[in-house]
C-alpha positions in Angstrom: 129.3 59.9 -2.2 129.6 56.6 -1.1 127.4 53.8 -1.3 125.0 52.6 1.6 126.3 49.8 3.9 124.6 46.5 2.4 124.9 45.0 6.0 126.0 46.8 9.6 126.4 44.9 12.6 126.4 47.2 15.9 128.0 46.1 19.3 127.7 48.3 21.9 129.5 49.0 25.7 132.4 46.7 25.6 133.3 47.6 28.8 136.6 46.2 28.1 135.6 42.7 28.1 138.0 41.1 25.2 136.7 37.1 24.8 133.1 38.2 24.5 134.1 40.9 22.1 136.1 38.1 20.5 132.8 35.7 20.3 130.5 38.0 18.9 133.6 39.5 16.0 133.8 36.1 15.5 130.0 35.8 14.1 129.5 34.8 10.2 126.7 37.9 9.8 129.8 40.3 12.1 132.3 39.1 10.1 130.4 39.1 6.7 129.1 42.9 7.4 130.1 45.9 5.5 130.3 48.0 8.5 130.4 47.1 12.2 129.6 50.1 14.2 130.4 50.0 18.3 128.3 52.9 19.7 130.5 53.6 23.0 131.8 52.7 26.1 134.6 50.7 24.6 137.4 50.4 27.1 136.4 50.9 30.4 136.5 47.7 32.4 139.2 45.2 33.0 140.9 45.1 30.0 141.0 48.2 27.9 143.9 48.3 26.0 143.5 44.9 24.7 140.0 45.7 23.4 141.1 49.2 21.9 143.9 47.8 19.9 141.6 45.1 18.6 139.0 47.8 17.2 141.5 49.4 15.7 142.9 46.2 14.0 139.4 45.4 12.2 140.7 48.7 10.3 138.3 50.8 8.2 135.3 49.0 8.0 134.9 50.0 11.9 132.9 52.7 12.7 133.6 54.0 16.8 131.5 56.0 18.4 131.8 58.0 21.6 130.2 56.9 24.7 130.2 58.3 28.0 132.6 56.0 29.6 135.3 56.8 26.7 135.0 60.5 27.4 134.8 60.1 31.1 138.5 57.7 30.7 140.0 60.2 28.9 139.2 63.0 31.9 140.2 60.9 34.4 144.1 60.1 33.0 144.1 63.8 32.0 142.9 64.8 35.4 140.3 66.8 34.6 137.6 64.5 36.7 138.2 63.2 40.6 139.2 60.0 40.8 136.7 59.7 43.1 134.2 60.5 40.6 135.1 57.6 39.3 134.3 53.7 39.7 137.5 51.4 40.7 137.7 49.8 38.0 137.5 53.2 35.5 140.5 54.6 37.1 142.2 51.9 36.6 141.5 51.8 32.9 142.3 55.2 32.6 146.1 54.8 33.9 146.5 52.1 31.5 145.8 53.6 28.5 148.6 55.3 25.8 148.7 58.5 24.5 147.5 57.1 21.3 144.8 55.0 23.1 143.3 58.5 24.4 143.9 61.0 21.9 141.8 57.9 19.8 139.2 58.1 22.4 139.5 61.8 22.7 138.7 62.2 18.7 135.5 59.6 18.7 132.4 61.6 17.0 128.7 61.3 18.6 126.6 60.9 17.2 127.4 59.2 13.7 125.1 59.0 10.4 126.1 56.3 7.9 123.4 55.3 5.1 122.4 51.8 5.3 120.6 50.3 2.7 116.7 49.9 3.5 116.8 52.5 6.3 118.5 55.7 3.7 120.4 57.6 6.9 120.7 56.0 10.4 121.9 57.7 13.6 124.1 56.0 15.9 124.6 56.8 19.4 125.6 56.2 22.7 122.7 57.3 25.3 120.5 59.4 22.6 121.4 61.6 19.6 121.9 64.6 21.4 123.5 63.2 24.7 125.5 60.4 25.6 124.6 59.9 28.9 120.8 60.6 28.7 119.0 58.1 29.3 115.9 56.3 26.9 114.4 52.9 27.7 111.9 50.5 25.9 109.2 51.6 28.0 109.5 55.3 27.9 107.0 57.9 27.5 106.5 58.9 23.8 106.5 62.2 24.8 110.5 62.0 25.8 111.0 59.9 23.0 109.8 63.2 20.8 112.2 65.4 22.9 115.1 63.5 22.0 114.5 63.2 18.3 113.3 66.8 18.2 116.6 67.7 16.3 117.0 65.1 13.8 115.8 65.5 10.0 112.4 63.9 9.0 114.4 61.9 6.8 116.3 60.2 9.7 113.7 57.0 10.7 116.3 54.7 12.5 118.0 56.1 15.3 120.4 52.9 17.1 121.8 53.6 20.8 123.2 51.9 23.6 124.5 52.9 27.2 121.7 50.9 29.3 123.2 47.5 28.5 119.4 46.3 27.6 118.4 45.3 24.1 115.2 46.0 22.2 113.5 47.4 19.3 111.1 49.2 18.7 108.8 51.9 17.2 108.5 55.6 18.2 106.2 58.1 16.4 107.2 56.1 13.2 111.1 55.8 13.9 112.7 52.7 14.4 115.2 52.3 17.6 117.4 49.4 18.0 119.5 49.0 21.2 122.0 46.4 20.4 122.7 45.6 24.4 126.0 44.8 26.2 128.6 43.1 24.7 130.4 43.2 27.9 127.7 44.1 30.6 125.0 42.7 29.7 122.2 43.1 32.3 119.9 40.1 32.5 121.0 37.5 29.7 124.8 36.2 29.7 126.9 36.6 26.7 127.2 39.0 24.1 124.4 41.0 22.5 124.4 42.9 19.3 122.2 44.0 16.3 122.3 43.7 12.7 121.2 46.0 10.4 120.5 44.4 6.6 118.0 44.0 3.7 115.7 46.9 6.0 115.2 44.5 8.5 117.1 44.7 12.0 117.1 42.2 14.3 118.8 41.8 17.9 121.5 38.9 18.1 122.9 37.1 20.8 126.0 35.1 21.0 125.9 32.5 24.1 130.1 31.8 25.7 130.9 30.0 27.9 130.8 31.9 30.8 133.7 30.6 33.5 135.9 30.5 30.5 135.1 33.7 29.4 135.8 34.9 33.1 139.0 32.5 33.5 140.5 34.5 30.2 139.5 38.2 31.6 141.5 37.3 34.4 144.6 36.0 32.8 144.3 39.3 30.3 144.3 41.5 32.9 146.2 43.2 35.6 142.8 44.7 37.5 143.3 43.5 40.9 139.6 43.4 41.4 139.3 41.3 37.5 137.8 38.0 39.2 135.0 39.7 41.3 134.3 42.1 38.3 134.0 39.7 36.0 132.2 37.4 38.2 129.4 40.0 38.7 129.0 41.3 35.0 129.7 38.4 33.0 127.4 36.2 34.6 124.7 39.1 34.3 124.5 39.0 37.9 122.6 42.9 37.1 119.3 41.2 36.3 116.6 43.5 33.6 114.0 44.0 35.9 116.8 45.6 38.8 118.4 47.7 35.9 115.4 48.9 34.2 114.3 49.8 38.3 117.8 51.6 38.3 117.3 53.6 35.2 113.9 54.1 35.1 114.2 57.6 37.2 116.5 59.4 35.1 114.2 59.2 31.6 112.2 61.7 33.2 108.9 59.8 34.0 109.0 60.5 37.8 108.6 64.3 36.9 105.0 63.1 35.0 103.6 60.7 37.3 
């Protein structure tokens, strides 16, 4: 059995987004960890391939995880979801990508246990353990917080997820949950956020880019037709917190208990 990871760093929902990715790989405590772990929603924006081949060149101290977007890309080039289904920018990813590119996406796990030391095993997801599109925020009810963990062994106290682009951390009936946030969409704060696991402690990061160069360089590494406007919107976080958490709110399930 192997040893627990002295130090994880966890960047989650790329989106595609290859300079911020860059920035925040690019970190002394990201380049210094044992393990970086990317829980999902890797390729799907403007520049997909780029970003895929580049998690696969960190090699095997890279730890991928499935997210919904990754799964959705690979149903769209195989045609087993609408294109209309899909957002413009998706189905464009999805006709970009290589046979290799989606039989790697095709293969990701969810969720994925690695031992960490001063947490013993940690779960790391996209949306939640058991779903990678469900949705859990850092003012949910405790009551669907215990749904969601209802399957994972007592020993399991850290559970890290991504999918709503937000980061936080907090406690849950005696769990920990970290959300590393958006490396490439982050809603409400520009620039790339992430999370590092080490010495039991974790923490949230944030790595600050400059944001029109960061927008200049999507552009010139992609072929999206719509890369300028996209980039514009998501890089500059023009999806504030307040709006997203408004958005997402609905679908943890606290309208049915109001």
């Amino acid at each position: 059995m192997s040893h627990p990871a002295r130090s994880v760093a966890v960047l989650s929902d790329i989106h595609g987004v290859l300079p911020v990715l860059e920035a925040v790989l690019a970190e002394p405590d990201v380049r210094d960890a044992e393990l970086v772990v990317f829980t999902g929603d890797l390729a799907a924006g403007p520049q997909p391939v780029a970003v895929l081949d580049r998690l696969t060149g960190l090699g095997g101290r890279a730890v991928l995880v499935r997210g919904n977007a990754d799964r959705e890309l690979v149903a769209l080039a195989r045609g087993t979801l609408p294109g209309e289904a899909a957002c413009a920018v998706d189905l464009w990813a999805a006709r970009q990508l290589t046979p290799a590119h989606l039989a790697l996406l095709d293969g990701l796990p969810h969720p994925v246990v690695r031992e960490v030391a001063g947490f013993g095993p940690v779960v790391f997801c996209h949306g939640t353990p058991r779903d990678d599109e469900e949705v859990v925020l850092v003012d949910t009810r405790p009551a669907q917080w215990a749904e969601v963990f209802a399957g994972l062994p007592d020993e399991v106290r850290t559970v890290v997820c991504g999918h709503t682009h937000m980061p936080f951390v907090r406690l849950v009936g005696g769990r920990l949950v970290v959300n590393p946030g958006s490396v490439g969409m982050p809603y409400g704060r520009p620039g790339g956020s992430w999370a590092l696991l080490r010495d039991g402690q974790a923490a949230v990061r944030h790595t600050p880019v400059d944001v029109p160069a960061a927008i200049d360089a999507v552009v010139a590494g992609s072929a999206y037709p719509g890369a300028r406007a996209w980039a514009e919107t998501y890089l500059r976080a023009g999806i504030g917190d307040l709006e997203a958490l408004a958005a997402f709110g609905p679908r943890d399930g606290r309208e049915m208990h109001k």
